[in-house]
C-alpha positions in Angstrom: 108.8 73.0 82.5 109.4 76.1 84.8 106.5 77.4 86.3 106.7 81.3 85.9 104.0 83.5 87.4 103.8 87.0 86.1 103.2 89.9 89.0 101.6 93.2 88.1 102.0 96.3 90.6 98.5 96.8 92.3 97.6 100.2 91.2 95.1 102.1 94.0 94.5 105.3 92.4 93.3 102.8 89.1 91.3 100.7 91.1 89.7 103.9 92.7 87.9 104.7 89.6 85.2 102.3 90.7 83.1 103.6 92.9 82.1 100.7 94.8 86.2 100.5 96.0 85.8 104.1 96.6 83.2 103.4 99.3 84.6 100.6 100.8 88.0 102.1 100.7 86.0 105.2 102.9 84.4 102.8 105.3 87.8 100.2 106.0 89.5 104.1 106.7 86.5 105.3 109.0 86.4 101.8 110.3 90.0 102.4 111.5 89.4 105.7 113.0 92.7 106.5 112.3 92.9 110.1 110.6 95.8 109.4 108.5 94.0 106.2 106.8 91.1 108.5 106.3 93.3 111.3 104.6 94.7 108.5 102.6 91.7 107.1 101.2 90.3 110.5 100.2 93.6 111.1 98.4 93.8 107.9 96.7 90.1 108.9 95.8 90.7 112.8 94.6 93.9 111.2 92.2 91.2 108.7 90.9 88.6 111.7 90.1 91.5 114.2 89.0 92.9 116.4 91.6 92.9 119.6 89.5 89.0 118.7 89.5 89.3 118.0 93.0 91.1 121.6 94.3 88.4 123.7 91.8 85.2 122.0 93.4 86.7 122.0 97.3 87.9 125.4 97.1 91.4 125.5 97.8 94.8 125.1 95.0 95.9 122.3 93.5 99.3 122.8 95.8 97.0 123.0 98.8 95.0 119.7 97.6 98.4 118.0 97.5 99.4 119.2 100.9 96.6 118.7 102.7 96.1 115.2 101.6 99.8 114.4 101.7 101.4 111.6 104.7 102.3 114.6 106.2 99.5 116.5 105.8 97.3 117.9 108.6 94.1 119.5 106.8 91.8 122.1 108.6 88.4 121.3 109.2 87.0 123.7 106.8 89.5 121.9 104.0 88.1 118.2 104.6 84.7 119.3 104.2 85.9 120.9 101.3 87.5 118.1 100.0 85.0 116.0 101.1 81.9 117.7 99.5 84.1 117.7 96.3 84.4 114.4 96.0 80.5 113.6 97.3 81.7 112.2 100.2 78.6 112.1 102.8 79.3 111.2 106.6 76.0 108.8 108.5 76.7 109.2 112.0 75.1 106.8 114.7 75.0 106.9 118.3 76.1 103.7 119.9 
C-alpha cells in the first residue's frame, strides 16, 4: 500500500480574499519594515479585490497599478496613499 499525498499550489491572491489574511498579511509586511514586503502584500491584496477596481478608486491606470506594485516597482508617495486608501488600508502609528 503506497502512501501518496496529494499537494495543491498555495494560492495568495485566493487566500487574500479573506480579510483577516489581508491584515495579518499588512502587519507581518509592516512588521518587517522592508518596503518591498509591504508593496507585496498590498499587491497580493489589490489582485484579491480586482486591480481594475483597485487603479479606478486610487487614482492612477491599471498599467500604473501594475507597475507600481510590481518587484520592481518604486511607487511615489502620493501613489501608496492612493493605493492604500483604495484598498481601506489605515496606518496606527506609535511612538516607542
Amino acid at each position: 500500500m503506497s502512501n501518496k499525498i496529494e499537494l495543491t499550489t498555495f494560492d495568495a491572491v485566493e487566500a487574500a480574499k479573506d480579510p483577516a489574511v489581508q491584515i495579518e498579511l499588512l502587519n507581518m509586511a509592516w512588521e518587517d519594515g522592508n518596503s518591498e514586503a509591504i508593496t507585496h502584500a498590498l499587491s497580493v491584496i489589490a489582485k484579491a479585490r480586482g486591480m481594475s477596481a483597485t487603479a479606478e478608486e486610487a487614482g492612477i491606470t491599471r498599467p500604473a497599478l501594475y507597475k507600481a506594485l510590481s518587484e520592481k516597482g518604486n511607487p511615489s508617495l502620493s501613489s501608496l496613499l492612493g493605493i492604500m486608501r483604495a484598498l481601506g488600508v489605515k496606518a496606527d502609528f506609535h511612538l516607542a
